[in-house]
RODO-2510 file (C-alpha; in nm, 4 decimals, decimal comma):
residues 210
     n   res          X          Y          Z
     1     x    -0,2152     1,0286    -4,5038
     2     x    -0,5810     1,1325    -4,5526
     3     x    -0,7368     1,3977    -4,3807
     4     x    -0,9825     1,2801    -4,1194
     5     x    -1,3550     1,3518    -4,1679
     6     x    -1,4085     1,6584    -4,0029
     7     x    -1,7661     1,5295    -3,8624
     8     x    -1,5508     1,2693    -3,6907
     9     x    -1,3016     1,5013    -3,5550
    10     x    -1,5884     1,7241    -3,4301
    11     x    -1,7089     1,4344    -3,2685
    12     x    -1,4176     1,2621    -3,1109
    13     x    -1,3114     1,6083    -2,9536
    14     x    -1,7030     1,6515    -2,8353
    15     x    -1,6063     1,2915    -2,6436
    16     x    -1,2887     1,3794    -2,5271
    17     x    -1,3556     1,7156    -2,3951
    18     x    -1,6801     1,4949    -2,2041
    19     x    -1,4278     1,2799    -2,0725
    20     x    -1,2036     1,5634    -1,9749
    21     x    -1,5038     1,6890    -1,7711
    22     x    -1,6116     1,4209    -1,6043
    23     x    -1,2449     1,3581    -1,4707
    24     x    -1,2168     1,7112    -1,3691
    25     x    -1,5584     1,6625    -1,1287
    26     x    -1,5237     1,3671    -0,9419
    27     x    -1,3214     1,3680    -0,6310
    28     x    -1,3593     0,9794    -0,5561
    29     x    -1,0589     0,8041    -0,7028
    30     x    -1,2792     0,4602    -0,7504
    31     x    -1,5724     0,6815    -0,8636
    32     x    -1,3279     0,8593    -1,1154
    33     x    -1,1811     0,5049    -1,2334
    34     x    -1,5783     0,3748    -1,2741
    35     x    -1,6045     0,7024    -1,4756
    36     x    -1,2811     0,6552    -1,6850
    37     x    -1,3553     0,3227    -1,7696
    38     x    -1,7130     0,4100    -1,9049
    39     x    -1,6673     0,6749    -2,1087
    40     x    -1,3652     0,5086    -2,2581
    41     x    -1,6219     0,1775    -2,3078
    42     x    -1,8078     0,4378    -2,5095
    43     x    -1,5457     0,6103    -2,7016
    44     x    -1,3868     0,2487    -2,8658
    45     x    -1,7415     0,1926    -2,9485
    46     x    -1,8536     0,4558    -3,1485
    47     x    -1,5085     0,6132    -3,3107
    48     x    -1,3650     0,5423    -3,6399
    49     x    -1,0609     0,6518    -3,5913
    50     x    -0,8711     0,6540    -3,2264
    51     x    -0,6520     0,8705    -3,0896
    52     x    -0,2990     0,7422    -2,9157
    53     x    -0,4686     0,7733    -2,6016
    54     x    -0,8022     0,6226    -2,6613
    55     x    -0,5819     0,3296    -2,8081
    56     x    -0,4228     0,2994    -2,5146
    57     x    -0,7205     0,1842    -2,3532
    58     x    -0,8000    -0,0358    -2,5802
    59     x    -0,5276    -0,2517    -2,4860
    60     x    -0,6236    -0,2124    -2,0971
    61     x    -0,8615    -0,5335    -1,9839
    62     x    -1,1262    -0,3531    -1,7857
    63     x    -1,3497    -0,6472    -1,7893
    64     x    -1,3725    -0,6711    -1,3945
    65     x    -1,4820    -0,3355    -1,3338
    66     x    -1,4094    -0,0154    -1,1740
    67     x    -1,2330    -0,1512    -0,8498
    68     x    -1,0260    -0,4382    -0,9769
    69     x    -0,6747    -0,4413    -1,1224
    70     x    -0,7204    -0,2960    -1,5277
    71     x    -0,4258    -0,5066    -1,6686
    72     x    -0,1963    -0,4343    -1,9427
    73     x    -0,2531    -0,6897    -2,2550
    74     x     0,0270    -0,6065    -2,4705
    75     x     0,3952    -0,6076    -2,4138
    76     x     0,4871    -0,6893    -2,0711
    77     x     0,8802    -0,5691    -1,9837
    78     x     1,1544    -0,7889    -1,7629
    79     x     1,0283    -0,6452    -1,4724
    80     x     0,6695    -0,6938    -1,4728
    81     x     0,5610    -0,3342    -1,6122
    82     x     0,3944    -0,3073    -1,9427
    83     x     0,5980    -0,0778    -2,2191
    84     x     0,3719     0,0741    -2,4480
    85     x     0,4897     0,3530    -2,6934
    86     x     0,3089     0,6470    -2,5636
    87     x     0,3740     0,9883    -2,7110
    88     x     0,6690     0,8834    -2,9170
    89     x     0,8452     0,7438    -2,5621
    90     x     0,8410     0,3880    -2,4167
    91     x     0,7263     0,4199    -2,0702
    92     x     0,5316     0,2209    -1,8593
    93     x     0,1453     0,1349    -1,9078
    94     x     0,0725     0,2919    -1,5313
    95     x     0,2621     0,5784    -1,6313
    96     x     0,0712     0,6227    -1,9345
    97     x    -0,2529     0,5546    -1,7427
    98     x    -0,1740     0,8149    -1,4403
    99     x    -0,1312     1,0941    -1,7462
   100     x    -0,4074     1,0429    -1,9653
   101     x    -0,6074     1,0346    -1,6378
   102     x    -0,4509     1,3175    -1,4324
   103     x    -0,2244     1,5078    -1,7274
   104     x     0,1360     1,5430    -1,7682
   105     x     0,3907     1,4466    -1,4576
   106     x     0,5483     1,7732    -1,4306
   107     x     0,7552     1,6842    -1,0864
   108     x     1,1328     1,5985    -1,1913
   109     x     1,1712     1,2733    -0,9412
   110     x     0,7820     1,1938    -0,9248
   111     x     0,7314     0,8152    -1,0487
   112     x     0,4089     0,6368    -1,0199
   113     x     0,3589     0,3972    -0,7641
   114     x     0,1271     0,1076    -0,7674
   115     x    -0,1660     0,0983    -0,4167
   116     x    -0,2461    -0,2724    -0,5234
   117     x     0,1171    -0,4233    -0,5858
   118     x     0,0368    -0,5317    -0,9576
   119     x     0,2728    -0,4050    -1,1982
   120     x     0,0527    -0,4131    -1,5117
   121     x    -0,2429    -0,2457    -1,3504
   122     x    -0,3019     0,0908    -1,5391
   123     x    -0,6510     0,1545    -1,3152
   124     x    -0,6022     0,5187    -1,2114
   125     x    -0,8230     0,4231    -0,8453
   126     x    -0,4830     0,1602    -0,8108
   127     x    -0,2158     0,4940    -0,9021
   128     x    -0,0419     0,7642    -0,6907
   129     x     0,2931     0,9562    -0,7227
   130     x     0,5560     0,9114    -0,4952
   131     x     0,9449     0,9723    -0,4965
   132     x     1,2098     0,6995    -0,5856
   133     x     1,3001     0,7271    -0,1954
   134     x     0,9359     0,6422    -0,1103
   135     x     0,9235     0,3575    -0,3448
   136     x     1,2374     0,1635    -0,1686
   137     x     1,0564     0,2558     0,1509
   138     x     0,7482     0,0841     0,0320
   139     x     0,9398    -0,1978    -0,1042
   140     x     1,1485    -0,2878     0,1887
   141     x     0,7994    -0,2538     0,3872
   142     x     0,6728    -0,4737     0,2234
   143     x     0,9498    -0,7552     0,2553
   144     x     1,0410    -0,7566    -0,1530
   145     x     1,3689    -0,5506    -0,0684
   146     x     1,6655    -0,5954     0,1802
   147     x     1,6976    -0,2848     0,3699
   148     x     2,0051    -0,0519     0,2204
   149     x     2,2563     0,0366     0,4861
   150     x     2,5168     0,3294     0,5739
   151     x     2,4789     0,6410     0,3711
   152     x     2,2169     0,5162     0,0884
   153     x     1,9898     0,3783     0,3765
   154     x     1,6358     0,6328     0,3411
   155     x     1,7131     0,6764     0,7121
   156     x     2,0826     0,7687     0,6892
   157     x     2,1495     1,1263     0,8769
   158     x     2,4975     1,1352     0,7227
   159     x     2,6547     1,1444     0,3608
   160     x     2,9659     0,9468     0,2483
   161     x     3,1078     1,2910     0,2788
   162     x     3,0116     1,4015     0,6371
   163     x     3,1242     1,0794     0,7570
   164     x     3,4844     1,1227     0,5993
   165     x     3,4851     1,4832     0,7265
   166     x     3,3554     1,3892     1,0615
   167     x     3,6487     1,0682     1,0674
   168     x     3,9136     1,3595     0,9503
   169     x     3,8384     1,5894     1,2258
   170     x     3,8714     1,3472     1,5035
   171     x     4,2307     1,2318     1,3449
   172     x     4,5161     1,3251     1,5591
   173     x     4,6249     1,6341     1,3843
   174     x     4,3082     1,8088     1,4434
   175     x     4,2064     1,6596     1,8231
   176     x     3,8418     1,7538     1,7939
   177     x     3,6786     1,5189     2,0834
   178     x     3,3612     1,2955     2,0012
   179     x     3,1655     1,5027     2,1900
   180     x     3,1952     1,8294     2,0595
   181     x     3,1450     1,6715     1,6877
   182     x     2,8492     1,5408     1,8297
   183     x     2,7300     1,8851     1,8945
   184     x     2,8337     2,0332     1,6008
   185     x     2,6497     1,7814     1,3880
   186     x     2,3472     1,7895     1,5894
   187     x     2,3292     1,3931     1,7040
   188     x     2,4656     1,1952     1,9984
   189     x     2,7917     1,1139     2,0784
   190     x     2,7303     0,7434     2,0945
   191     x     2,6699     0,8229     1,6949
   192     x     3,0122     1,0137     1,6584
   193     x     3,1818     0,6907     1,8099
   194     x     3,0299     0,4416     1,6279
   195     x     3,0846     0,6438     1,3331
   196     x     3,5014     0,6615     1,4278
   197     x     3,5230     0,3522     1,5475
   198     x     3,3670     0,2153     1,1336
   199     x     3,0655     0,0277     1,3443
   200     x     2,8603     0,2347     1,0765
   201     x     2,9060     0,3791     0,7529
   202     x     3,1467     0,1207     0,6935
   203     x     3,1994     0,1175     0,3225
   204     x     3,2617     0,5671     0,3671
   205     x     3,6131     0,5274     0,2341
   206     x     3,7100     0,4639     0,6040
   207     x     4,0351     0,5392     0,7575
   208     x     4,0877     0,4457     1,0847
   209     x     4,1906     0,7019     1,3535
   210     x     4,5249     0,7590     1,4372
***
């Protein structure tokens, strides 16, 4: 592969390192997304050669403007997320967009979550983080989810294996009394029953009191 034109490179990292700027001073998220979208407007019309990122955009429709959706135009995945090749990774095209705008995820279980709903929107004004837990939150919120139950529900105070300990110690051989479990585990006692008597938690690898 030939070298590229060093008058070019000194000119697309001139543009970039603009862009970098301009991200780095404006604290409005729509105002930021108006900014993106120009300066990226500017970049696919004046470089020869593009880097990944800049190509990225390319395949973004911003033709709307700063405060609509920016959707995806290539390869859309099963569910509803565009999958571009990003880095050497397939990912998804908000992902993608949320980096080259804000910089590397760093956060382990951060994912990026979507304000306006649309799956193939890559406008960084439409982008936040959130956790996994969050996002089933959001999604049952917003009726597109059943609600899980027992210990995977995001408002569970017990793991499959507190309930089983908490079902063991009120067995007969050990004769600890609801109440007292319900002070040792911090809740009420009507919790500790319905807990023993498998009205929750049912699928805890239950075994019924003896």
């Amino acid at each position: 592969m030939s070298a590229l034109d060093p008058t070019v490179s000194a000119r697309i990292a001139r543009i970039l390192s603009d862009l970098q700027d301009v991200i780095d001073h404006i604290p409005s998220a729509e105002r930021k997304s108006y900014e993106v979208e120009k300066r990226v407007r500017s970049i696919l019309s004046g470089s020869k050669k593009l880097t990944e990122d800049e190509t990225f955009w390319r395949n973004v429709d911003m033709s709307g403007g700063p405060t609509v959706c920016w959707k995806w135009t290539k390869a859309i995945g099963a569910h509803g997320y565009g999958r571009p090749l990003f880095h050497g990774k397939r990912t998804t095209s908000s992902r993608a967009a949320y980096e080259i705008t804000h910089g590397p995820i760093r956060t382990k279980d951060a994912i990026v979550m979507h304000y306006c709903d649309n799956r193939a929107c890559c406008n960084p004004a439409h982008l936040h983080l959130g956790t996994r837990k969050e996002n089933r939150l959001d999604t049952i919120r917003k009726g597109r989810a059943k609600a899980p139950r027992g210990a995977n529900s995001p408002a569970a105070k017990f793991t499959d294996e507190q309930v089983r300990e908490i079902r063991a110690k009120y067995s007969k051989e050990k004769r600890i009394g609801y109440r007292t479990l319900a002070k040792e585990y911090g809740v009420s006692a009507t919790t500790i029953l319905r807990i023993i008597r498998n009205e929750t938690y049912v699928k805890s690898n239950y075994t019924p009191p003896r």
